[in-house]
C-alpha positions in Angstrom: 0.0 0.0 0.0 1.2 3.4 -1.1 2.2 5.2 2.6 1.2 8.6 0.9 0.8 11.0 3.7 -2.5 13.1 4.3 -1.7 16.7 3.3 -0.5 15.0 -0.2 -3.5 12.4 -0.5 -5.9 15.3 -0.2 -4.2 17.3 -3.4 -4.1 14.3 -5.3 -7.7 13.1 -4.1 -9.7 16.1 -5.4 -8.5 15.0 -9.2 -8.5 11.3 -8.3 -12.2 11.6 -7.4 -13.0 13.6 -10.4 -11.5 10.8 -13.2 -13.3 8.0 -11.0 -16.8 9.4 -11.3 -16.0 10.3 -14.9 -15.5 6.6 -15.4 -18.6 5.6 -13.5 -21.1 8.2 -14.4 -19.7 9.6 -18.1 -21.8 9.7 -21.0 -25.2 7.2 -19.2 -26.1 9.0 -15.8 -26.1 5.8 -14.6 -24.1 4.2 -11.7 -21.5 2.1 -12.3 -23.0 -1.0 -11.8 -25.7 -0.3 -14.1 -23.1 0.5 -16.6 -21.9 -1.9 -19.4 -19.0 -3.2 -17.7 -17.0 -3.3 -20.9 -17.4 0.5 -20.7 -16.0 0.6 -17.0 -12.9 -1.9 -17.3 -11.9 0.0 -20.9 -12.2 3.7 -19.0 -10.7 2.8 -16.5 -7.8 0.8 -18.7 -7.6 3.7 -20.7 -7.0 6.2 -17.9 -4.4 4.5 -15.8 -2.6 3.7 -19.2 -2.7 7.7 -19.9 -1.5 8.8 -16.7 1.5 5.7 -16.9 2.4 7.8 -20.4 2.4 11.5 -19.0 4.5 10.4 -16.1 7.3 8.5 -18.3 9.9 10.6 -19.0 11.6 10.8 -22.7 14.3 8.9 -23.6 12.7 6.5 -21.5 15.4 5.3 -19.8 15.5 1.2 -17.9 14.7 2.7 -14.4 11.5 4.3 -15.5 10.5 1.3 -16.7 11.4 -0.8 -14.0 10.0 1.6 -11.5 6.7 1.8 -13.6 6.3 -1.9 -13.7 7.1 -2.3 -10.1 4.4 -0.4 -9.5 1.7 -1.3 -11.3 2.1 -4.9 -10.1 2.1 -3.8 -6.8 -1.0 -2.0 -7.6 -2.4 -5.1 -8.7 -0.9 -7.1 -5.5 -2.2 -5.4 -2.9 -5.8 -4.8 -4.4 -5.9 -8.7 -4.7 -4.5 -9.2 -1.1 -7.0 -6.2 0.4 -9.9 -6.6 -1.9 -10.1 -10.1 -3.8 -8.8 -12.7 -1.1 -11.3 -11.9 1.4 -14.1 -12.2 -1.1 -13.3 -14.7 -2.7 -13.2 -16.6 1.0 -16.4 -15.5 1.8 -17.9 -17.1 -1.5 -15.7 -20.4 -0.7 -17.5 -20.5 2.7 -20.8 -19.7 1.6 -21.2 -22.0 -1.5 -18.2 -24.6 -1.0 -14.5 -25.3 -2.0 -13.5 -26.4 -5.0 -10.7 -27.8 -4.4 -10.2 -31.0 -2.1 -7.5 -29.8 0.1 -7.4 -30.6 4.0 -7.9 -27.5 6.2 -6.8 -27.4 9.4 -9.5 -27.8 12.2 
């Protein structure tokens, strides 16, 4: 999880919030999950390839691209560790496991 502290969070929060509800409300007046969801995951594809671009600097140089990378799958690690894992346990519990493992009592 990005450590980003307050005072900076709230500056970068105000445009965050803006590009989010531009992705969920733009162009239907609808909330997102009435949405086409195809719409939703391409928006929002779209945007967080856009800002990767206007951050890169040119030449782009190895460390950019490293740094870039590292980033975006930590992005995608900690949104699966905060956000999928626990859902996807409360689904195994509520309909069953798939897989035949042996839990511990």
């Amino acid at each position: 999880m990005p450590y980003v502290d307050q005072k900076r969070r709230a500056r970068l929060d105000l445009h965050i919030s803006e590009l989010a509800n531009l992705i969920k409300y733009e162009g239907t007046g609808l909330a997102s999950h009435q949405r086409e969801h195809g719409l939703v995951a391409g928006d929002l594809n779209y945007s967080i390839s856009r800002l990767v671009n206007e951050i890169m600097l040119i030449p782009t140089r190895y460390w950019m691209i490293a740094m870039v990378t590292g980033v975006l799958q930590n992005v995608s690690a900690e949104f699966y560790r905060v956000v999928v894992a626990p859902y996807e346990e409360k689904q195994r519990k509520k309909n069953g496991n798939v897989f035949s493992v042996e839990e511990e009592p």
